[in-house]
Structures are given as structure tokens and as C-alpha cells.
C-alpha positions in Angstrom: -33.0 6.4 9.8 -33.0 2.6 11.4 -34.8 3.7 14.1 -35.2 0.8 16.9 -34.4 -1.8 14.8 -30.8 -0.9 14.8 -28.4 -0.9 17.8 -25.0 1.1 17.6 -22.7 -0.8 19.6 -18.9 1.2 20.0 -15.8 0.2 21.7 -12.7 2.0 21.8 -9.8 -0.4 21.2 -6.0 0.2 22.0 -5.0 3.6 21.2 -1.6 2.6 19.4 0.2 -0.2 17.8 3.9 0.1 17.1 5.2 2.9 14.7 5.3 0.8 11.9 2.1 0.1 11.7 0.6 3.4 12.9 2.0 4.6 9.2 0.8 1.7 7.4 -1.4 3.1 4.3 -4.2 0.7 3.9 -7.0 1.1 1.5 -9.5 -1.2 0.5 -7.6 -3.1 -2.0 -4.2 -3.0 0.0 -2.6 -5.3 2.4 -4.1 -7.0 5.5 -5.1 -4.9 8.5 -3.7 -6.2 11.7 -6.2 -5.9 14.3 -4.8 -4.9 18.4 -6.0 -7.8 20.5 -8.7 -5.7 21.8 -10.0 -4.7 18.1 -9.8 -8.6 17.1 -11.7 -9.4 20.4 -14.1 -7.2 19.2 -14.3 -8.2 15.7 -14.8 -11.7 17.2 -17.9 -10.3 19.0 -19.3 -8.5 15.8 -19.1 -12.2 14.1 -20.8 -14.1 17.0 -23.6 -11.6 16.4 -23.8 -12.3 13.2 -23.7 -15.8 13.3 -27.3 -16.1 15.0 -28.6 -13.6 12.7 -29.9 -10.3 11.3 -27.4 -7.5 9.6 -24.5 -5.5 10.3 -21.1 -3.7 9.3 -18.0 -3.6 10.3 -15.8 -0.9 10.4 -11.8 -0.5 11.7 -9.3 2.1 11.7 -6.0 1.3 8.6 -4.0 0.6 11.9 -6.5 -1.7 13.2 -6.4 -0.1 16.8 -10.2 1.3 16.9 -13.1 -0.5 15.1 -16.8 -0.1 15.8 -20.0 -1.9 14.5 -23.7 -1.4 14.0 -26.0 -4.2 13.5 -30.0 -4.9 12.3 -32.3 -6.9 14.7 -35.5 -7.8 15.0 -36.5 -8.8 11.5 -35.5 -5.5 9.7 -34.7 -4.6 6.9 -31.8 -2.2 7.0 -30.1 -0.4 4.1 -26.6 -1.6 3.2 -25.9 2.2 3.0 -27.2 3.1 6.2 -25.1 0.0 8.0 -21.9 0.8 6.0 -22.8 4.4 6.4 -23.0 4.3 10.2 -20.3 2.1 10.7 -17.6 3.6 9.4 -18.4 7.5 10.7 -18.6 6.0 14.4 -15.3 4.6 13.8 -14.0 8.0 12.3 -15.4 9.6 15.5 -12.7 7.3 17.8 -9.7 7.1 15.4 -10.4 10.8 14.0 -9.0 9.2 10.2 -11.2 7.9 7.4 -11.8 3.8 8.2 -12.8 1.4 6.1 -15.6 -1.8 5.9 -13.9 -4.8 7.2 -17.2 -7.3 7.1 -20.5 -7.0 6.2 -23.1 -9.2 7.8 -20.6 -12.4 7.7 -18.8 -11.4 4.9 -15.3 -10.5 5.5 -13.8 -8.2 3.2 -10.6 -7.8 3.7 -7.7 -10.2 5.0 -6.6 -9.4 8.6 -4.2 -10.8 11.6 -4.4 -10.1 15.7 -1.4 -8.4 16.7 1.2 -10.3 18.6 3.6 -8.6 21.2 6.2 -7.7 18.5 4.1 -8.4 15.1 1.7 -10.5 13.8 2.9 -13.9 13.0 1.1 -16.8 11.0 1.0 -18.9 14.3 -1.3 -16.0 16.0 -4.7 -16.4 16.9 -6.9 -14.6 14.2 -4.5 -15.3 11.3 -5.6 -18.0 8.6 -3.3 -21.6 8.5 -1.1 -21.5 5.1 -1.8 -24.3 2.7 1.6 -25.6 4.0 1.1 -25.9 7.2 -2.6 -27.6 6.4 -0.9 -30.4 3.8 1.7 -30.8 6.5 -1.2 -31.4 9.3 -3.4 -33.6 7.0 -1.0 -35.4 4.7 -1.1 -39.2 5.3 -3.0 -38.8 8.5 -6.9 -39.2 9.6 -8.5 -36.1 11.0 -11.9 -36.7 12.8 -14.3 -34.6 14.8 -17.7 -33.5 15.1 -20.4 -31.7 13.3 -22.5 -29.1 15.0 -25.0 -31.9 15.9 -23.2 -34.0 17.6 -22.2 -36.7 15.1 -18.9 -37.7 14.5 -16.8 -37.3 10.9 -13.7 -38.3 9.9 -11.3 -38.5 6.2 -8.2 -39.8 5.8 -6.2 -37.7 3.1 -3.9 -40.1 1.7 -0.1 -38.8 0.2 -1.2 -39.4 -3.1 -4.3 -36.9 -2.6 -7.0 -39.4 -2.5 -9.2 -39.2 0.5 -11.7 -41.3 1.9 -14.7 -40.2 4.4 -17.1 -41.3 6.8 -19.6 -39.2 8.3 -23.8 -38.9 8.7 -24.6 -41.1 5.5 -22.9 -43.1 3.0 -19.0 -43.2 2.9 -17.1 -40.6 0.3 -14.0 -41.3 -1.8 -13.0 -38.1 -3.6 -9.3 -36.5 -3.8 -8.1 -33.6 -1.9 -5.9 -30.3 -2.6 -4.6 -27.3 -1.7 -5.3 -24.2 -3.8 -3.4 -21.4 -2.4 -4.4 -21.7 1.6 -7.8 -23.1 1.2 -8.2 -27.0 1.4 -10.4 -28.1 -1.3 -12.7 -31.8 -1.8 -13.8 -33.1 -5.1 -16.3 -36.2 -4.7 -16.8 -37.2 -8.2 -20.3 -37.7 -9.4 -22.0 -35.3 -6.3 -22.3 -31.4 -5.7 -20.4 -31.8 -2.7 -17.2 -30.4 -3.9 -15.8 -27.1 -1.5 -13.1 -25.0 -0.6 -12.3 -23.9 2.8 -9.7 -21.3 4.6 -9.2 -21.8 8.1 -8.6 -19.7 11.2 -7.2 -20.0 14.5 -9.1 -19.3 17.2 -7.3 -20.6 20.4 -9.4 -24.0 21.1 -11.5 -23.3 17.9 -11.1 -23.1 14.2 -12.6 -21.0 12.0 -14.0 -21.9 8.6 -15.0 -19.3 5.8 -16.1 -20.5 2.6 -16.4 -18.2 -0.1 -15.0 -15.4 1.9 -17.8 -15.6 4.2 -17.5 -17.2 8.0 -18.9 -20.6 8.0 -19.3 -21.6 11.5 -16.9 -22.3 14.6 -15.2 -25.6 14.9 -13.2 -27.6 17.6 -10.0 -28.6 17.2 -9.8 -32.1 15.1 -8.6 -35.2 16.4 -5.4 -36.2 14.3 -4.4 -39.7 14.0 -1.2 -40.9 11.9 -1.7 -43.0 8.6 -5.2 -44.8 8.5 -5.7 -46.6 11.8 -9.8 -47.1 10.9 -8.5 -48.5 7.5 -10.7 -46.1 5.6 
């Protein structure tokens, strides 16, 4: 048992989603779960928990219309069993099916979408940009913004993949790609070399490296060609 140091939070999400999906057959290694708008809102909650610390699981029904989450505080240490464990028989208990683990701690393991009125599309909040639509965005064009601190950053991602950075320290000239619908840096000669996915989150953006969610971001400024000469 937990005991104190574990909370069980529950909520019961939308009781259906269209037919379709109500027969989807997910299982761990299938397809992505689309989440109902209240199950995503939910699953947005579970993350901002986890984003200022301490443990927990994530569990959601394989129509994504129930999910429901247990989490560690206070300095514990709770079993990944136990988490897992609890998780995914409180969200048997409101969906009455087998669910399965959609995160652990800030982990996401599986890919998912919100629901829109008719279906998920890739333009809904909760669903990751495509590498296409993040070279069209950043092709040619400047993209600034700010770091969590305060401070200002900006790169220019030239057409011919070269990029060119200015941020808290010395200026960066590396190359950019796209690698499936993560953007990825390579600044020759330093360990700062990363891969990023990205997901919408109405005035935010998402960013998950190594499968993981990084932190929340603003919307970047996004300025045609290279005004700052970079």
C-alpha cells in the first residue's frame, strides 16, 4: 500500500465517442488513442502535476472516453507496480473494459489526439505538428521567443538547412532537419544536438523530447527571411 503518500484522483470523462471509435481495438502497441475533450483536459491536468514533481500513472479506456490517474507526493517512493497497478483498475472501475498505461510520470507512452466534433484532425489541439507542416513554418524564416526565464532566443533556419542562433551565450551555427515529425539541431563541435516533437496546445506548444514532455512553450514569433541578418 502507498498509504498517504499517494492520492487517487478519478474523473469520469464523456461516456461515448462516435461508433467508430467505440469499436476501435487498441492495445499497447496499436494505433493512437483519441482522447474526448474531457479525457484530454484531464490528461493535460495529470501532466501539469507531473511537471512540478513526484510520480504517477496514467491510465485511459482503448476509446479514450474515461481515464483516471494516481500520483506520489511528498517525497515517496512509490512502486512502479503499485502506480500502474492502481491506475489502470480505477479506470476499469468507470469504463468496465481492460485500459491501458498511457504515461508514466512524464513519459508518454503511447501516441494520442483530442477528439474534434466529427474526428480528430492534425490541426486539433492535443495532436503533434507533422514534419511538413514544421519545415513549411520554419523554412527560410526566423522564429524567436522566450525561454522559461525570461530571456529571449531566436534561429533563422535557412532553405538550404543551415541555421544560425542567438540566445543566453555565444551565437550557434549548426544545420537543421526533419526526421519524421520531430525537428532536429546539430551544432558541430558541442553536445547540444536534439530532437523535438511538438504539440498544440491552443496558445501553447508542447515539447517532448525523447518521448518524454519537456516543458510548455508560447507560441513563437515568426518573421520572413532573416530580418536580424543572423
Amino acid at each position: 500500500m502507498l498509504g498517504d503518500q499517494m492520492r487517487l484522483l478519478m474523473k469520469k470523462a464523456a461516456t461515448c465517442l462516435s461508433l467508430m471509435l467505440l469499436a476501435a481495438c487498441v492495445t499497447p502497441e496499436g494505433p493512437a488513442i483519441t482522447l474526448s475533450a474531457e479525457t484530454n483536459k484531464f490528461f493535460s491536468n495529470y501532466l501539469e502535476e507531473m511537471s512540478i514533481g513526484g510520480q504517477g500513472a496514467f491510465a485511459v479506456s482503448p476509446d479514450g472516453a474515461y481515464g483516471f490517474y494516481t500520483y506520489c507526493t511528498g517525497g515517496g517512493r512509490c512502486g512502479d507496480s503499485e502506480l500502474k497497478g492502481s491506475a489502470l483498475n480505477g479506470c476499469k472501475r468507470l469504463a468496465r473494459t481492460d485500459c491501458v498505461i498511457l504515461a508514466r510520470d512524464k513519459t508518454i507512452y503511447r501516441q494520442y489526439m483530442a477528439a474534434g466534433s466529427q474526428a480528430a484532425s492534425a490541426g486539433a489541439d492535443g495532436s503533434f505538428y507533422s514534419g511538413d507542416e514544421i519545415a513549411r513554418t520554419v523554412s527560410g524564416n526566423t522564429v524567436s521567443g522566450q525561454y522559461p526565464d525570461g530571456k529571449p532566443w531566436l534561429v533563422y533556419f535557412a532553405t538550404d538547412h543551415q541555421l544560425r542562433s542567438r540566445g543566453d551565450g555565444p551565437n550557434h551555427a549548426g544545420t537543421w532537419a526533419i526526421n519524421g515529425d520531430q525537428l532536429c539541431f546539430d551544432y558541430p563541435g558541442t553536445a547540444d544536438d536534439w530532437c523535438a516533437r511538438f504539440q498544440k496546445n491552443g496558445d501553447l506548444i508542447d515539447i517532448y523530447r525523447n518521448g518524454s514532455f519537456l516543458r510548455h512553450m508560447p507560441k513563437p514569433k515568426i518573421d520572413a527571411g532573416n530580418p536580424l541578418n543572423l
